[in-house]
N, C-alpha and C positions, 0 to 999 in steps of 0.2 A: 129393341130393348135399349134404353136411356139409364145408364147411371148419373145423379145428380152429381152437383157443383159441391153438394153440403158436405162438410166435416165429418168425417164418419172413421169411428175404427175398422183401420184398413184388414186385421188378423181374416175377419168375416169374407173379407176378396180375398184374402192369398189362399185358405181355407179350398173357400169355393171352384176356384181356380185351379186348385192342384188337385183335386176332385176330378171335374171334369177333363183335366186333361191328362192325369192318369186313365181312367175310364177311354176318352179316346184312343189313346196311344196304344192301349190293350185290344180294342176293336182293330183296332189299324195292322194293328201285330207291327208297332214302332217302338224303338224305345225311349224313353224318357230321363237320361242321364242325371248323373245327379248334380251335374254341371248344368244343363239344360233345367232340371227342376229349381236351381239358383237363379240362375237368370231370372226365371218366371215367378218364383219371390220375390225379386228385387219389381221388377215389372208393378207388379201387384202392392205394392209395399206403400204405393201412394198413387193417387191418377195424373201423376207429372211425368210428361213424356222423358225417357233417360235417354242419353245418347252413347254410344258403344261404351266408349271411353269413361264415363260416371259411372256405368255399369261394372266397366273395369275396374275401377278405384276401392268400389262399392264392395265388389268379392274379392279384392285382397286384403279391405278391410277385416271383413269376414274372418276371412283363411288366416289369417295373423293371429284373430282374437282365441282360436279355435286352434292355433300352435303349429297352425300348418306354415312352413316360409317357402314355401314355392312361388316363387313368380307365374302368372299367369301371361300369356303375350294377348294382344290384340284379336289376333286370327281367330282364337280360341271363342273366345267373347264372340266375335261376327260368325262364326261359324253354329255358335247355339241359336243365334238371335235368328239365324235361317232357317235352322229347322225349324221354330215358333213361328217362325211366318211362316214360312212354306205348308205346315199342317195347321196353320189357323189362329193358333192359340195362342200371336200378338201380331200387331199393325205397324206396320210402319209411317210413320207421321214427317213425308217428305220434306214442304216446307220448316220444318226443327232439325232435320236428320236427327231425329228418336223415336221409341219405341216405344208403345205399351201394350198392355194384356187386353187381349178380346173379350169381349163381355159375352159373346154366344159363338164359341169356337167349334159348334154341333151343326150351326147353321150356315151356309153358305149363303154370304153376300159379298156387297161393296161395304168399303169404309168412309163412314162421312163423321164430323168430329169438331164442336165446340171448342176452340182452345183460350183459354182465358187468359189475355198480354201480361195481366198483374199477378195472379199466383200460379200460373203457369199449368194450371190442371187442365187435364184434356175431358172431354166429353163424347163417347161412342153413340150416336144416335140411330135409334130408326132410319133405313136409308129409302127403302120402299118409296115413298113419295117424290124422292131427292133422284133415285135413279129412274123411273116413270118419266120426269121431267128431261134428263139426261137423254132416254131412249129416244124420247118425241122429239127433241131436234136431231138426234142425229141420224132418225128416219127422213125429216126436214132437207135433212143436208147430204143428204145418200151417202150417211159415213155408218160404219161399224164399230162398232163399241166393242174392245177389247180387255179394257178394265177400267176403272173410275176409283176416284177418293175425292171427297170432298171437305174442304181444311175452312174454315171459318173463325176468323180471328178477331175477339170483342172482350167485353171484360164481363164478367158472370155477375148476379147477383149479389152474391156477399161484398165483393168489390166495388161494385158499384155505391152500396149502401155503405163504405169505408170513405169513399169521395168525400 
C-alpha cells in the first residue's frame, strides 16, 4: 500500500489510523493509552517524519492548550513511540531519527519509504518487490536477513514541479 505525495486532509489518516489501531490493540488484548493514542495523532497529523523531541513539544503544546501544565519528560514520549513500533502501528525512519504512522499496521512486513529533501514527507511504499530483491542477494551472499528498511531520498512531484 502507497500513500501519495499529494496534499490531502490529514483528519481522514488520523481517523483511519485510530480505527485500526484501536481494533488491533483490542485483538491483541493491548492497550492503547491515551498518551499512546496522542502520539499516534500527532504521527498522523501530516506524513512528516517527527522526531521524539517535536513530538514532545507537539503534546505540551496540546496539554497547555487543554489546561493541563504538567510537564511531560522525554522517556514518556520514547516510551509510547515503542510500543507503536513494537505493535506495528508506526516506523521508525532511521536515517531522520523520526517517526510515522504505518499505513497497514494489520499486515506484517519491511519498511521501505520515499522521503522527499524539500517538504520533508515521507512515503510507505509497497516493499514486496524491494524485499524479493533484498532476499535474492542475500541468498547470493549466504547471509540472513534479519530485518530490512529501505530509506530513499529524492524530491517528490509537487517539488519538483516548484523547481
Amino acid at each position: 500500500m502507497t500513500i501519495s505525495f499529494e496534499q490531502h486532509n490529514h483528519q481522514h489518516c488520523i481517523t483511519g489510523a485510530l480505527n485500526k489501531a484501536k481494533e488491533l490493540c483490542q485483538q491483541r488484548n493491548i492497550r492503547l493509552t491515551d498518551l499512546r493514542e496522542q502520539v499516534l495523532k500527532l504521527l498522523w497529523s501530516s506524513h512528516k517524519p517527527l522526531g521524539a523531541y517535536t513530538l514532545l513539544a507537539m503534546m505540551q503544546e496540546q496539554n497547555l492548550a487543554a489546561g493541563n501544565t504538567k510537564p511531560l519528560a522525554p522517556p514518556t514520549v520514547y516510551r509510547a513511540l515503542d510500543f507503536l513500533v513494537d505493535h506495528g502501528l508506526a516506523h521508525r525512519i532511521a536515517s531522520l531519527n523520526a517517526f510515522i504512522g504505518c499505513v497497514a499496521p494489520n499486515d506484517q512486513h519491511s519498511s521501505h519509504f520515499y522521503i522527499c529533501s524539500r517538504c520533508e514527507n515521507a512515503v510507505e511504499v509497497s516493499g514486496e518487490p524491494i524485499s524479493q530483491a533484498i532476499a535474492d542477494c542475500a541468498v547470493q551472499a549466504n547471509f540472513i536477513v534479519s530485518s530490512e528498511s529501505v530509506e530513499v531520498h529524492g524530491i517528490c512531484k509537487g517539488c519538483q514541479e516548484s523547481l
